[in-house]
VEXDREN-2710 file (C-alpha; in Angstrom, 1 decimal):
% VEXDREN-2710
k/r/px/py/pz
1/UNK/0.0/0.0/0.0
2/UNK/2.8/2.5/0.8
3/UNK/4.0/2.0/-2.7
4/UNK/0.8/3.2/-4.4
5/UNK/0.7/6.0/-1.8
6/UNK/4.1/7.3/-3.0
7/UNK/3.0/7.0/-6.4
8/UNK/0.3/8.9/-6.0
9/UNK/1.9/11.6/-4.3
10/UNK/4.7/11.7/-7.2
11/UNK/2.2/11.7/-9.3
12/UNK/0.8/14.6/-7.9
13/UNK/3.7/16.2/-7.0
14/UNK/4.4/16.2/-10.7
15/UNK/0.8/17.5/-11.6
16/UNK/1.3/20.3/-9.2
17/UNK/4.6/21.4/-11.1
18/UNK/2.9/21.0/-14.6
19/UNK/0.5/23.2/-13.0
20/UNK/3.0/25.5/-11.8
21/UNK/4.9/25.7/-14.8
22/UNK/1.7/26.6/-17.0
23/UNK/1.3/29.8/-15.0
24/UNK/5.1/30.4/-15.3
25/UNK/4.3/30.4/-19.3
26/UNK/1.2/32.1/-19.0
27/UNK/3.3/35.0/-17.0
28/UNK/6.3/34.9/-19.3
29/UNK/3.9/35.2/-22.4
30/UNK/2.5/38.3/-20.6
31/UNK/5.2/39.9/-20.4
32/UNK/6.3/38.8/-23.9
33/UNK/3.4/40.9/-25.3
34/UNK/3.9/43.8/-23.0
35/UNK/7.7/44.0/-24.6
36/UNK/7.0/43.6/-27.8
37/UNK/4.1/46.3/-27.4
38/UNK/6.7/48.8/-25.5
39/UNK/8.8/47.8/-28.6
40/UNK/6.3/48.8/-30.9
41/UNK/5.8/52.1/-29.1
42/UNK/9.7/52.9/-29.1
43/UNK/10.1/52.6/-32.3
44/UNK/7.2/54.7/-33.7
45/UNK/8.5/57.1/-31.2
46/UNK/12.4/56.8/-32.6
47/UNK/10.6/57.2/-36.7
48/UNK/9.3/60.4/-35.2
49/UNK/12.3/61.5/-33.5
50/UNK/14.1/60.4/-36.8
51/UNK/11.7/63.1/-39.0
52/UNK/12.1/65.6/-37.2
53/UNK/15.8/65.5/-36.3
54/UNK/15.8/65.0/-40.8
55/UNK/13.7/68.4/-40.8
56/UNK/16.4/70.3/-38.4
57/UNK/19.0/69.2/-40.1
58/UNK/17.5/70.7/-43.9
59/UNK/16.4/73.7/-41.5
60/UNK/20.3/74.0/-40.2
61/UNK/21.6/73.5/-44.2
62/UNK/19.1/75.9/-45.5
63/UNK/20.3/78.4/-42.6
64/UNK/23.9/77.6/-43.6
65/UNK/23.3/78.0/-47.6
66/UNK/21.2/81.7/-46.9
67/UNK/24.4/83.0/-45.1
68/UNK/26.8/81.6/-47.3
69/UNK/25.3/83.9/-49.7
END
């Protein structure tokens, strides 16, 4: 009888960690999507950054043409 008991306790023992583990996923695939949204955010943010630092620089040139002349 103490045999099947141990069994059954491994046995649930190892449902327990599958259990565990699951959440462990679920959590790490949470916090997969937030990255990858914080990702997306950045770099719309750094193609916005990127135009307008492209506008100042034709400002600076324009600036730099008019008093070269």
């Amino acid at each position: 009888m103490e045999k099947e008991t141990s069994y059954e306790d491994t046995l649930k023992d190892i449902s327990d960690y599958i259990k565990f583990l699951k959440e462990q996923i679920c959590v790490s695939e949470q916090n997969c999507k937030s990255l990858l949204n914080a990702l997306a955010e950045k770099e719309v943010e750094n193609k916005c950054l990127q135009d307008r630092n492209d506008e100042l620089r034709a400002e600076l040139e324009a600036l730099k043409n008019d008093r070269a002349s």
